[in-house]
C-alpha positions as protocol buffer text, in pm:
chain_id: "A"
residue {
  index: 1
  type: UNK
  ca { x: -1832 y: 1372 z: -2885 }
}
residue {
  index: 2
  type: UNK
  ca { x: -1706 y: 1051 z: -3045 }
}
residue {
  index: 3
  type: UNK
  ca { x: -1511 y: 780 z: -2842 }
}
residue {
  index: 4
  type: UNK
  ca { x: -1193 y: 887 z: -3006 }
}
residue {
  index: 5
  type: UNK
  ca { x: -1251 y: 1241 z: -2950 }
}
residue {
  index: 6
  type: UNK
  ca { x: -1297 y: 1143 z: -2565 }
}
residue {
  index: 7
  type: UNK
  ca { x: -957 y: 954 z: -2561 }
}
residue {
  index: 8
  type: UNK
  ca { x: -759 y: 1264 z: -2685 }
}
residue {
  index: 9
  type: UNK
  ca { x: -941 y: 1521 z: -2440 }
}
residue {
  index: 10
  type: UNK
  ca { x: -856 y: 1263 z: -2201 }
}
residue {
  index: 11
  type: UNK
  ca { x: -514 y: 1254 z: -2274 }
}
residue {
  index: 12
  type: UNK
  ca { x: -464 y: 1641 z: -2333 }
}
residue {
  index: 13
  type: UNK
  ca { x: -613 y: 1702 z: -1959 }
}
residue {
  index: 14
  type: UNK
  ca { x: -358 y: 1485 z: -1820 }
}
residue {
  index: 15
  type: UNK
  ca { x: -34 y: 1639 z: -2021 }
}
residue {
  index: 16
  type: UNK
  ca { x: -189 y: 1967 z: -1909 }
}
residue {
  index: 17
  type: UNK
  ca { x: -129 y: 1801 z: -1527 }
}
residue {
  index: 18
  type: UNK
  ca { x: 183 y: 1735 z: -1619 }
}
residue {
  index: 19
  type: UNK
  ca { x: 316 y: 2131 z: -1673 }
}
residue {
  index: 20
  type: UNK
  ca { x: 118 y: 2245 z: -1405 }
}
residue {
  index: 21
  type: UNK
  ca { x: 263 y: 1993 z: -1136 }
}
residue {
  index: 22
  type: UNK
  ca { x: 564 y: 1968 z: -1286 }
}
residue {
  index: 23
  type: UNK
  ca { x: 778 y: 2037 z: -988 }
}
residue {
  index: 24
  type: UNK
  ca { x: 582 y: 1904 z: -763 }
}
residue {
  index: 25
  type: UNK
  ca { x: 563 y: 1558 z: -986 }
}
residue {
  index: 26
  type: UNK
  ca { x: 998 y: 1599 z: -976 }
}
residue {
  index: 27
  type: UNK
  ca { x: 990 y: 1661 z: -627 }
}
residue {
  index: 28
  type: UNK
  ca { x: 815 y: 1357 z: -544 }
}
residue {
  index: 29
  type: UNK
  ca { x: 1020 y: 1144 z: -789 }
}
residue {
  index: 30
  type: UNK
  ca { x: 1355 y: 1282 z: -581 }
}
residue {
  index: 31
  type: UNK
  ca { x: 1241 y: 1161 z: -295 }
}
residue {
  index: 32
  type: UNK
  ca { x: 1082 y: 817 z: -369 }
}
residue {
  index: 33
  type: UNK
  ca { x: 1474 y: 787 z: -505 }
}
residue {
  index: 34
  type: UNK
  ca { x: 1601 y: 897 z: -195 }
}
residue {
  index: 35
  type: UNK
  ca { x: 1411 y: 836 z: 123 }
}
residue {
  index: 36
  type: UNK
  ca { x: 1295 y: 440 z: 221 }
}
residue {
  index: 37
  type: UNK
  ca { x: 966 y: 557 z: 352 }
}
residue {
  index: 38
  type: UNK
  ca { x: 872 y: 674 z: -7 }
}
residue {
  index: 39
  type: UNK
  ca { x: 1070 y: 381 z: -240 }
}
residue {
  index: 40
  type: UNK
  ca { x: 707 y: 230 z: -323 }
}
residue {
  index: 41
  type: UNK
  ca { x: 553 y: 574 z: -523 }
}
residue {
  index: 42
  type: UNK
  ca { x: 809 y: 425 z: -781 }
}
residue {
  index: 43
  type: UNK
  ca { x: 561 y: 169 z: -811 }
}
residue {
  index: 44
  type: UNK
  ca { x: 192 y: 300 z: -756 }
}
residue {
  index: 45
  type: UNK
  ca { x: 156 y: 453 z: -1108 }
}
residue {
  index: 46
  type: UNK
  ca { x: 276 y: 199 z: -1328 }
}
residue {
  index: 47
  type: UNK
  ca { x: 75 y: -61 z: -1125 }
}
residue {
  index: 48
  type: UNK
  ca { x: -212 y: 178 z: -1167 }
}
residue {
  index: 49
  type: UNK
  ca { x: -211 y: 197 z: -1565 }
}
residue {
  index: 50
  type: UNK
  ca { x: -172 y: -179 z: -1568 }
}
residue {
  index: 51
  type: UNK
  ca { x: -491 y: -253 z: -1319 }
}
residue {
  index: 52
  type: UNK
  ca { x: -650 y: -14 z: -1569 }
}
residue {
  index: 53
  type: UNK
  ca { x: -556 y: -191 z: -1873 }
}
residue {
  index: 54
  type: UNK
  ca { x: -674 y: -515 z: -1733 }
}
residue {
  index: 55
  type: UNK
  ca { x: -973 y: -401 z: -1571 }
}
residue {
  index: 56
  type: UNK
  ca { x: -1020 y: -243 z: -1901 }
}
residue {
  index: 57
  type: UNK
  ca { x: -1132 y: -436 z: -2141 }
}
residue {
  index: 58
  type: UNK
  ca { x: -1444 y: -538 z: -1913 }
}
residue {
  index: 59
  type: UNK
  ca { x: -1535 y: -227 z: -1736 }
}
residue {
  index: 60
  type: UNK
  ca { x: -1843 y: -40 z: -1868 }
}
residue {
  index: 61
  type: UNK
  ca { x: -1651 y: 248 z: -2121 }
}
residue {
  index: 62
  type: UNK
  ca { x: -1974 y: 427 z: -2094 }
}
residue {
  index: 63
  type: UNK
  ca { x: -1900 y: 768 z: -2239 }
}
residue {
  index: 64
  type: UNK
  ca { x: -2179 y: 907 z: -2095 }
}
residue {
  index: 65
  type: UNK
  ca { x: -2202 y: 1296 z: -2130 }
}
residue {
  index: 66
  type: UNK
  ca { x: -1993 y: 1492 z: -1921 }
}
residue {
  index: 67
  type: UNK
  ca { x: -2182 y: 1542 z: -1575 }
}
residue {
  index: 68
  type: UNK
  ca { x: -2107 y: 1829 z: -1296 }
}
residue {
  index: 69
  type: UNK
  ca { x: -1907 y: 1624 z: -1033 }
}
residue {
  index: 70
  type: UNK
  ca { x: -1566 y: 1566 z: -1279 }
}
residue {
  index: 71
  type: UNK
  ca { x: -1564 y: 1963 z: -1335 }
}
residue {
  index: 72
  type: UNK
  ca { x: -1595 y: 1982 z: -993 }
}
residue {
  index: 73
  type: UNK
  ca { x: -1293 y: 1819 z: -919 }
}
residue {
  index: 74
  type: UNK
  ca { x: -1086 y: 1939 z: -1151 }
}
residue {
  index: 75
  type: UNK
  ca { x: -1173 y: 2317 z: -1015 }
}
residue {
  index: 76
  type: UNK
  ca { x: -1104 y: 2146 z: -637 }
}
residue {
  index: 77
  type: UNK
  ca { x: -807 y: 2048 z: -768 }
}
residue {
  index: 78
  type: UNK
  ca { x: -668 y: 2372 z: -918 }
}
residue {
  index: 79
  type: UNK
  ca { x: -781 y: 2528 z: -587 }
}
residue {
  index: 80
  type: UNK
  ca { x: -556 y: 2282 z: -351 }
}
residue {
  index: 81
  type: UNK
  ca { x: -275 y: 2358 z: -636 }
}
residue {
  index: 82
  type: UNK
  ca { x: -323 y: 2704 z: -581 }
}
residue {
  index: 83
  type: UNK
  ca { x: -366 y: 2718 z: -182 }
}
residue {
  index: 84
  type: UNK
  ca { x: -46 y: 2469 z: -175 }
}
residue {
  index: 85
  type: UNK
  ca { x: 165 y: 2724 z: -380 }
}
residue {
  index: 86
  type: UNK
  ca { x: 41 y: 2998 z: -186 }
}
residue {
  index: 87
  type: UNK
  ca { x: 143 y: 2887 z: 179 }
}
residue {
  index: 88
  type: UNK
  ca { x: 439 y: 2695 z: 76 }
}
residue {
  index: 89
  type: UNK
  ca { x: 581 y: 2934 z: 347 }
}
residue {
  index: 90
  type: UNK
  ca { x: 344 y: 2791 z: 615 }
}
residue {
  index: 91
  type: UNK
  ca { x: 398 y: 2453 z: 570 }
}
residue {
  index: 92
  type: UNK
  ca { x: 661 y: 2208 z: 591 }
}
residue {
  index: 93
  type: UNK
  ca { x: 885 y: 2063 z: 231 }
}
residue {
  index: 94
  type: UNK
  ca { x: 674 y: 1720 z: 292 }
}
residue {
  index: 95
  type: UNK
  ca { x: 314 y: 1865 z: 397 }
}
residue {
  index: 96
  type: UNK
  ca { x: 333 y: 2098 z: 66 }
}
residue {
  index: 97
  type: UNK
  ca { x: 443 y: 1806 z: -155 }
}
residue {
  index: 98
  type: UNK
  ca { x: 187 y: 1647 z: 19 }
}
residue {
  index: 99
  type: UNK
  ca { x: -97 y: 1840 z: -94 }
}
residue {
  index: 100
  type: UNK
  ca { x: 35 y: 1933 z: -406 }
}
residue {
  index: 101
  type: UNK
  ca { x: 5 y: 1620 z: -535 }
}
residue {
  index: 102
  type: UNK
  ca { x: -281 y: 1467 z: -359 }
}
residue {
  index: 103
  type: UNK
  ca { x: -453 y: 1798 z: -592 }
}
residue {
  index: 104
  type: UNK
  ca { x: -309 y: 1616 z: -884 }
}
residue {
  index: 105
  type: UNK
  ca { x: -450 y: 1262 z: -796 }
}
residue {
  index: 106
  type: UNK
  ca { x: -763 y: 1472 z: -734 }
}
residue {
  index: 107
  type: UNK
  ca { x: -718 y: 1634 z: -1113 }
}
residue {
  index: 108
  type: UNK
  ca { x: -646 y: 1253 z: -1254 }
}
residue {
  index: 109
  type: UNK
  ca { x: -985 y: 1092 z: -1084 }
}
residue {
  index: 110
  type: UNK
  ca { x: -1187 y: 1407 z: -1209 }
}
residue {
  index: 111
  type: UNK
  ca { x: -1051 y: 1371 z: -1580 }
}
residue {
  index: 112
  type: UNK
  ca { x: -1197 y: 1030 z: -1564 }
}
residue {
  index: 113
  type: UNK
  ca { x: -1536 y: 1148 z: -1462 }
}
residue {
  index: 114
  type: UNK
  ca { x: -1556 y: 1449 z: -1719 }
}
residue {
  index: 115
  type: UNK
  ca { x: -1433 y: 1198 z: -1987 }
}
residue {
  index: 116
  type: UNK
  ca { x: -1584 y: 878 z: -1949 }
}
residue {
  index: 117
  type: UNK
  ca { x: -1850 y: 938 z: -1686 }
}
residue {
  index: 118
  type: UNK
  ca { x: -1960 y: 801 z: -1321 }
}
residue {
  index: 119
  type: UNK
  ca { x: -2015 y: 497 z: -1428 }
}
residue {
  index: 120
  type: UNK
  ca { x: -1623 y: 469 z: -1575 }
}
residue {
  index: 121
  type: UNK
  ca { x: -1500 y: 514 z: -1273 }
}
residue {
  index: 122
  type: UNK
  ca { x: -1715 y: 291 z: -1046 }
}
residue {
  index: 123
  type: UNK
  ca { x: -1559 y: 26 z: -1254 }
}
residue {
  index: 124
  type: UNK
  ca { x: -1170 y: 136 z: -1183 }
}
residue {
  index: 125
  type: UNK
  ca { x: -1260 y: 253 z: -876 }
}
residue {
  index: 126
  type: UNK
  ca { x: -962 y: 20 z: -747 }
}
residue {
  index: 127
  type: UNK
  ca { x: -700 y: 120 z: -980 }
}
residue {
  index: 128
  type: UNK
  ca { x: -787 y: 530 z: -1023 }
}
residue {
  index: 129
  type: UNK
  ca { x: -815 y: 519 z: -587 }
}
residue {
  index: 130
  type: UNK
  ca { x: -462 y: 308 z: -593 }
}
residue {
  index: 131
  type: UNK
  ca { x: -327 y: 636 z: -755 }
}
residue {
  index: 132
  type: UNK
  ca { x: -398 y: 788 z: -377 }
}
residue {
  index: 133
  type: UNK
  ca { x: -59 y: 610 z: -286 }
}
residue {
  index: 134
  type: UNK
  ca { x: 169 y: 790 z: -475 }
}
residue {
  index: 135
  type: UNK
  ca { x: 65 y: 1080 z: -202 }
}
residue {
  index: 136
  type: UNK
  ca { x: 380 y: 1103 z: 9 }
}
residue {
  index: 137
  type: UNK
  ca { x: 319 y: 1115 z: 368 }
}
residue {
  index: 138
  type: UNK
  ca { x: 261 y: 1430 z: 559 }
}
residue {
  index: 139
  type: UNK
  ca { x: 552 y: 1456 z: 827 }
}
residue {
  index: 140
  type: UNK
  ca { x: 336 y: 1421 z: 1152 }
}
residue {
  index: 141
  type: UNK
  ca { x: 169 y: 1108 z: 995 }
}
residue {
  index: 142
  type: UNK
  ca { x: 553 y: 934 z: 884 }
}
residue {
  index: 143
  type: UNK
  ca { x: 676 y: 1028 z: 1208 }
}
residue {
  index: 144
  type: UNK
  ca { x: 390 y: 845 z: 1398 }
}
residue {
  index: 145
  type: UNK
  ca { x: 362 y: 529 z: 1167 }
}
residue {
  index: 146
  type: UNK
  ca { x: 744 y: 506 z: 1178 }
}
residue {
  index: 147
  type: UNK
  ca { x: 755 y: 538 z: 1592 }
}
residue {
  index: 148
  type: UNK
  ca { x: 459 y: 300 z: 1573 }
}
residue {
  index: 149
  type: UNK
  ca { x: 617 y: 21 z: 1412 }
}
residue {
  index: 150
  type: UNK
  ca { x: 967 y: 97 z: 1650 }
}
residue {
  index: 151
  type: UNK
  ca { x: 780 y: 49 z: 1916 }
}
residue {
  index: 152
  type: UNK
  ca { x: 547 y: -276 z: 1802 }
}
residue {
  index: 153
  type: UNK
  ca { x: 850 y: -425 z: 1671 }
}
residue {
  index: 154
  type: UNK
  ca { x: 1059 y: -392 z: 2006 }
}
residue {
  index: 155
  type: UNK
  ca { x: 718 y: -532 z: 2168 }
}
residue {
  index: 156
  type: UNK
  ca { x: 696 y: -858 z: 1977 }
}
residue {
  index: 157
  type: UNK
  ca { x: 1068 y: -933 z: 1950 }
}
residue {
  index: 158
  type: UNK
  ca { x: 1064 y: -896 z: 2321 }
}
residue {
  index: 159
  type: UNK
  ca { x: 787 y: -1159 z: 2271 }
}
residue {
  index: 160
  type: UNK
  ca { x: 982 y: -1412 z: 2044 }
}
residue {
  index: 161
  type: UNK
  ca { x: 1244 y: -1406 z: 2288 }
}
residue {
  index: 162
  type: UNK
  ca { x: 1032 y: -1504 z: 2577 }
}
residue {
  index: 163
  type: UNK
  ca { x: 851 y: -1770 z: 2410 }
}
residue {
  index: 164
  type: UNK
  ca { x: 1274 y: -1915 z: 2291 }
}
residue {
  index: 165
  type: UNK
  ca { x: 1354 y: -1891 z: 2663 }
}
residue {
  index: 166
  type: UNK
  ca { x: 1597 y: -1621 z: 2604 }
}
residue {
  index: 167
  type: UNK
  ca { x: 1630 y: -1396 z: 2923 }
}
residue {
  index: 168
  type: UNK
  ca { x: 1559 y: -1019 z: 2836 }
}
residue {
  index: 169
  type: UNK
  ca { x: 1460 y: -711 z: 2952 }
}
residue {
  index: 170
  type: UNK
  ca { x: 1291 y: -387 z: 2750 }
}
residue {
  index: 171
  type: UNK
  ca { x: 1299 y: -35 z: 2796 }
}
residue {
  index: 172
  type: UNK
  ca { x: 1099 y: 176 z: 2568 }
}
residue {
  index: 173
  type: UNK
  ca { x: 1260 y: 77 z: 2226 }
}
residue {
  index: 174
  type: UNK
  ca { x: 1563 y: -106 z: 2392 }
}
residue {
  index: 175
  type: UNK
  ca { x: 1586 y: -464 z: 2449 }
}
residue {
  index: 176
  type: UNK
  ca { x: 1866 y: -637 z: 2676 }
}
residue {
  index: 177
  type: UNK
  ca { x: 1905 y: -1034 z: 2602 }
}
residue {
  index: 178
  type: UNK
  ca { x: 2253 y: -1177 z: 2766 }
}
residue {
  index: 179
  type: UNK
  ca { x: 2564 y: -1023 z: 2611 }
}
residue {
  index: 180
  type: UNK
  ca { x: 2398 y: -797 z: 2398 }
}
residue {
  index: 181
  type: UNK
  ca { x: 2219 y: -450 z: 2382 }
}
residue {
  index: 182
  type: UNK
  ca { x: 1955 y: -377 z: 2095 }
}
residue {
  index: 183
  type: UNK
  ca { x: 1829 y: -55 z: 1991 }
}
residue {
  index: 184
  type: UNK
  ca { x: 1577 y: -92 z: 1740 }
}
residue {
  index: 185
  type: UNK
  ca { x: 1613 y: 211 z: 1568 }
}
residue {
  index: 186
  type: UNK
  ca { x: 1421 y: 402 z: 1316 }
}
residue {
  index: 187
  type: UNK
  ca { x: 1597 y: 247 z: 1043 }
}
residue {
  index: 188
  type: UNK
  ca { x: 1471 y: -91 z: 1189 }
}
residue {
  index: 189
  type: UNK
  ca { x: 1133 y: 1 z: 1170 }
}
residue {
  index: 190
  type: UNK
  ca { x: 1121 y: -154 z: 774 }
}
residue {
  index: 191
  type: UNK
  ca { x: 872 y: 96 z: 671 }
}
residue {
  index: 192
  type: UNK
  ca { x: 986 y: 40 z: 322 }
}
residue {
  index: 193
  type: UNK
  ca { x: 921 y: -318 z: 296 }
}
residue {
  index: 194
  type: UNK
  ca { x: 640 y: -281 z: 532 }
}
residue {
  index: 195
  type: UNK
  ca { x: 471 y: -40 z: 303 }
}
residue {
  index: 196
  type: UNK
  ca { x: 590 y: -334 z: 16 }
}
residue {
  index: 197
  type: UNK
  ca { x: 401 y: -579 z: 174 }
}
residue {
  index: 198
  type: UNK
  ca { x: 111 y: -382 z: 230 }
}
residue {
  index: 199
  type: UNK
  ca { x: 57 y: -298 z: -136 }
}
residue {
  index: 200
  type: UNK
  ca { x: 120 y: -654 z: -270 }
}
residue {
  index: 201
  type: UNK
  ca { x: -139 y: -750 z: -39 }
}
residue {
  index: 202
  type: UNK
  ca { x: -384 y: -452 z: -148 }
}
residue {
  index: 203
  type: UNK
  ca { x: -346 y: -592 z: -476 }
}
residue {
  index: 204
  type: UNK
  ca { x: -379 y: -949 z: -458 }
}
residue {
  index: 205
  type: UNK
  ca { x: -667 y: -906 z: -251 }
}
residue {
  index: 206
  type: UNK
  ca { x: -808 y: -715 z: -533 }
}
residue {
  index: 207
  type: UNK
  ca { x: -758 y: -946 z: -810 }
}
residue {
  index: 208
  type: UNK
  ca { x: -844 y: -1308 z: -663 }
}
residue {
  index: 209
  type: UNK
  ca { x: -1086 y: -1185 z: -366 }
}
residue {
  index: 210
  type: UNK
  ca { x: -1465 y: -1084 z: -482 }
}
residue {
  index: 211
  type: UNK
  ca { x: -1620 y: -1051 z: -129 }
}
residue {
  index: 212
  type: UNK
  ca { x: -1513 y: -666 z: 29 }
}
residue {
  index: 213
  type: UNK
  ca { x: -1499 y: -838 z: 352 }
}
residue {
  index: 214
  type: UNK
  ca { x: -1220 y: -1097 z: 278 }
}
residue {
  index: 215
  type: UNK
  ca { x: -1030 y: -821 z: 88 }
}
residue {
  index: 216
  type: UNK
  ca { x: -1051 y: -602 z: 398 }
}
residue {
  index: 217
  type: UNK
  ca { x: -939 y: -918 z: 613 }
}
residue {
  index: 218
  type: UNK
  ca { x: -609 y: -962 z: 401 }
}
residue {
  index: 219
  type: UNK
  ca { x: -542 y: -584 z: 382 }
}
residue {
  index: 220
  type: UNK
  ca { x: -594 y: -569 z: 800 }
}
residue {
  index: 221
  type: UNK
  ca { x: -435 y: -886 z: 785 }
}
residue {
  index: 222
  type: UNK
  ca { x: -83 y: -759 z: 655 }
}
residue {
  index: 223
  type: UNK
  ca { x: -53 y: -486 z: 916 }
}
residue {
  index: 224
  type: UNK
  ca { x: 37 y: -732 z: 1205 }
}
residue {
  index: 225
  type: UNK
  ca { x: 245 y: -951 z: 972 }
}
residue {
  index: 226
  type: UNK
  ca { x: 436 y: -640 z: 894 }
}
residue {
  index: 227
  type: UNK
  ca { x: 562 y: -594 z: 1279 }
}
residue {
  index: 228
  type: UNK
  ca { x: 591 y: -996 z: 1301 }
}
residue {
  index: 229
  type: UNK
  ca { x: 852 y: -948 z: 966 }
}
residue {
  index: 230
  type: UNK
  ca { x: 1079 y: -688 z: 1116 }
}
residue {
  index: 231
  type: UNK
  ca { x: 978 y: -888 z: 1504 }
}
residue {
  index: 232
  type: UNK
  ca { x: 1148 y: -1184 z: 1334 }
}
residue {
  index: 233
  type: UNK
  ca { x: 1437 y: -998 z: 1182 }
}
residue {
  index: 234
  type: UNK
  ca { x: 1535 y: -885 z: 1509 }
}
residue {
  index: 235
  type: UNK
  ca { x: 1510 y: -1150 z: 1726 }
}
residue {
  index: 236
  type: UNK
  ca { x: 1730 y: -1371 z: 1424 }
}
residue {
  index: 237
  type: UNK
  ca { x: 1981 y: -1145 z: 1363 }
}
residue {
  index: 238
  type: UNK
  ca { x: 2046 y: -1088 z: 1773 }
}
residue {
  index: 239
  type: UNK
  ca { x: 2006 y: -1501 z: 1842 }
}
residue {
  index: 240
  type: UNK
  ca { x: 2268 y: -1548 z: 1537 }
}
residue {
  index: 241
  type: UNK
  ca { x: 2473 y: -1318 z: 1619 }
}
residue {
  index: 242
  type: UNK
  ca { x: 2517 y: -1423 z: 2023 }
}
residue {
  index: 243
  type: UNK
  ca { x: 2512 y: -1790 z: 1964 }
}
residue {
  index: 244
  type: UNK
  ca { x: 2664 y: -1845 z: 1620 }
}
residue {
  index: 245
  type: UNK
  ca { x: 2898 y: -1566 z: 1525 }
}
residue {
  index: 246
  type: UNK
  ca { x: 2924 y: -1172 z: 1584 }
}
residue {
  index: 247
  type: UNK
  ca { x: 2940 y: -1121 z: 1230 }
}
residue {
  index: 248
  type: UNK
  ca { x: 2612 y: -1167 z: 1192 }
}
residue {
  index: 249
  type: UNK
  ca { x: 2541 y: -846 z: 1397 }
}
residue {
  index: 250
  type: UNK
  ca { x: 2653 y: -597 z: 1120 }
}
residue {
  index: 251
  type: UNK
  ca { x: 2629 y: -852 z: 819 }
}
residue {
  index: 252
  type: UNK
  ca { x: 2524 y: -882 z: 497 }
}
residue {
  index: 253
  type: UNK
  ca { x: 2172 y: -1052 z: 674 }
}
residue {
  index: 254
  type: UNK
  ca { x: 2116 y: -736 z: 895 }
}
residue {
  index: 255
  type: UNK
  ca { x: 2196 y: -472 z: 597 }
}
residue {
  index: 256
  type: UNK
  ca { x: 2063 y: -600 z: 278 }
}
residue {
  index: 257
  type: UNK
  ca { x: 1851 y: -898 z: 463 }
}
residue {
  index: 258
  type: UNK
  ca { x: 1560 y: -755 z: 446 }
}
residue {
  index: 259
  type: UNK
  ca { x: 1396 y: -921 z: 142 }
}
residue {
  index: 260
  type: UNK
  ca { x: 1449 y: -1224 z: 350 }
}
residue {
  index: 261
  type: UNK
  ca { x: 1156 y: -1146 z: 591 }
}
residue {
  index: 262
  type: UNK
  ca { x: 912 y: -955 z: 321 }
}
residue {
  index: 263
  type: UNK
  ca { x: 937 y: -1273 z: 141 }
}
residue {
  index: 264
  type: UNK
  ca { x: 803 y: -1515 z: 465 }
}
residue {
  index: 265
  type: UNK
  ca { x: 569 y: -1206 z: 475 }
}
residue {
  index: 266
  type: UNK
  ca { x: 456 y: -1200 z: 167 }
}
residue {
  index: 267
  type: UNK
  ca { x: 426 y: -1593 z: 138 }
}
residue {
  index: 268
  type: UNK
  ca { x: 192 y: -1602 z: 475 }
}
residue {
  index: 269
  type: UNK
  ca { x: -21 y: -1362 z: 260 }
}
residue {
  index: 270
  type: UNK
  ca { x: -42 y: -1609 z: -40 }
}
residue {
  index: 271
  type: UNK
  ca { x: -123 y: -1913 z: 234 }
}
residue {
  index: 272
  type: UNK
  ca { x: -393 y: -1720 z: 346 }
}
residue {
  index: 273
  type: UNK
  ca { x: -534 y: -1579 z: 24 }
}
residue {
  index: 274
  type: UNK
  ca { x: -595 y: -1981 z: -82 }
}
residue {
  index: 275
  type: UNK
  ca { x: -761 y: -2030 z: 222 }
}
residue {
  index: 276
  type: UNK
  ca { x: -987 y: -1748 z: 189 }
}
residue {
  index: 277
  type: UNK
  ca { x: -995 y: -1801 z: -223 }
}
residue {
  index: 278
  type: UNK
  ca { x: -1093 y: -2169 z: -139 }
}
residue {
  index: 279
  type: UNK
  ca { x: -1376 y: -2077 z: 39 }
}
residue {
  index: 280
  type: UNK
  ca { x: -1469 y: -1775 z: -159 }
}
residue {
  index: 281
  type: UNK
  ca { x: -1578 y: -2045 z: -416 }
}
residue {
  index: 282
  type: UNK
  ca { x: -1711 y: -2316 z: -263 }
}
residue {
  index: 283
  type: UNK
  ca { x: -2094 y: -2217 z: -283 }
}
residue {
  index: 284
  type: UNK
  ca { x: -2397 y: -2431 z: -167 }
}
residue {
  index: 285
  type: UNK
  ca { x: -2617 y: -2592 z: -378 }
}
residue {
  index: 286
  type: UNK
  ca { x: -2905 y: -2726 z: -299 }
}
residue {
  index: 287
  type: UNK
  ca { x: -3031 y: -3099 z: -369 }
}
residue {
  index: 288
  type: UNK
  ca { x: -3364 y: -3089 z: -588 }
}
residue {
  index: 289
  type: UNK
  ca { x: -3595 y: -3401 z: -521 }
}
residue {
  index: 290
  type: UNK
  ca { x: -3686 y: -3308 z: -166 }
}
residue {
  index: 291
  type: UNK
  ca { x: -3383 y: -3369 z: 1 }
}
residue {
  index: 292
  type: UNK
  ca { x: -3200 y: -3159 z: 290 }
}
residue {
  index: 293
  type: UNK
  ca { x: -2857 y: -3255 z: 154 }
}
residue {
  index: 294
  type: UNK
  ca { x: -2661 y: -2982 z: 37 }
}
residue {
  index: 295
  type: UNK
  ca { x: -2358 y: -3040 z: -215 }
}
residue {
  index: 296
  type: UNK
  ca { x: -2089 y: -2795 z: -281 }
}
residue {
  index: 297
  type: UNK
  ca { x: -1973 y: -2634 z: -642 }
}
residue {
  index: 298
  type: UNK
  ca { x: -1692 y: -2460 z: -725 }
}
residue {
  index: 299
  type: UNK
  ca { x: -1669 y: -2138 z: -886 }
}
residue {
  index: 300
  type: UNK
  ca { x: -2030 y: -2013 z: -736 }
}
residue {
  index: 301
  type: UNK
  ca { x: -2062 y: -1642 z: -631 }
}
């Protein structure tokens, strides 16, 4: 086949995806428009093609003939479309839409392979496994991240307000300071911008980081940052709002401040990529004449 004959199988195979997980695909659209936890699908796919585009130009286009493992996915994937659609009585609105379209990120990654080859897809392995993201979370799993970061987040804004010498007591995912009550409620778990944050980070780390350890370090990095963001929120919102004025307690800083605290997120991220970009490139070279001196170059592997 030629290359351009490759490009248009390509794209038919993934219009095909389209009618077959066509409600599914508007399903998870209506809820990435209406539920926080899911606001950042929105974004996977177009940050996806993008990674692609860039990555593009110097991955190895290898179109290499058509080997077993991308027809193998593409029949997995028909089979999880199938099995979703036929126990959509079984299982919960979110676990089907689950599956359903972690079968069609399945179908995507398997086009790729029976297109382009193995060797295609080691080099967007990055951007085609980003694609995973748009996968909306199974209800056990949202339930238990979401009670996870309640809880965290009562446990280290308990901790800022020990360390400001504010008196307070906490009870599960209450905390009592003087003259007020807190509940930190599911809504004040900040999945949304904590699953922001998270991505951002997944995605710098990819594009200035070349050692997998260092891009692991950011990623596992971002998780604690993300309770120390909505920590932070809490414990400034309650301190402003008992010392300076009660307004702050149902203000504009406590509904729509959340941007506020992804940003300091986000910009302890960027600190700490420099660092680890800094040191990424500072390679030894060694002295030639005999000497043990070692000097350092920039821009080494």
């Amino acid at each position: 086949m030629t290359n351009r004959a490759r490009y248009i199988e390509l794209s038919a195979l993934v219009a095909g995806s389209l009618v077959v997980w066509w409600h599914p695909i508007a399903a998870n659209l209506k809820l990435a428009l209406s539920s926080d936890a899911h606001t950042h699908i929105l974004l996977i796919l177009p940050l996806s093609m993008a990674l692609v585009y860039l990555e593009g130009k110097e991955a190895r286009l290898t179109f290499e003939s058509r080997g077993r493992l991308g027809a193998i996915l593409l029949t997995a994937a028909l089979l999880l479309r199938a099995v979703s659609a036929w126990t959509t009585g079984h299982l919960s609105p979110n676990d089907f839409l689950s599956l359903s379209i972690f079968a069609l990120v399945i179908w995507w990654i398997g086009c790729v392979i029976l297109c382009f080859g193995l060797q295609t897809f080691r080099s967007l392995l990055f951007p085609l496994c980003f694609l995973f993201l748009v996968v909306p979370f199974p209800e056990h799993a949202l339930s238990w991240v979401t009670e996870f970061l309640q809880h965290q987040s009562t446990v280290a804004a308990s901790i800022l307000f020990r360390c400001a010498r504010v008196p307070v007591t906490r009870e599960g995912i209450m905390l009592s300071i003087p003259g007020l009550d807190i509940e930190v409620a599911r809504e004040c778990s900040s999945i949304r911008s904590s699953m922001m944050l998270i991505i951002t980070t997944m995605v710098l780390a990819h594009l200035f980081l070349r050692s997998l350890w260092k891009k692991a370090l950011l990623i596992v990095i971002a998780l604690p940052l993300s309770v120390a963001k909505n920590a932070l929120r809490i414990f400034t919102i309650a301190e402003l709002g008992t010392r300076v004025d009660p307004g702050f307690l149902d203000g504009r800083l406590h509904r729509q401040g959340g941007i506020v605290f992804w940003s300091l997120a986000v910009a302890a991220v960027v600190v700490l990529l420099c660092v680890l970009t800094r040191c990424e490139f500072r390679t030894p070279v060694v002295v030639e004449g005999g000497g043990k001196g070692r000097a350092w170059q920039r821009g080494g592997k």
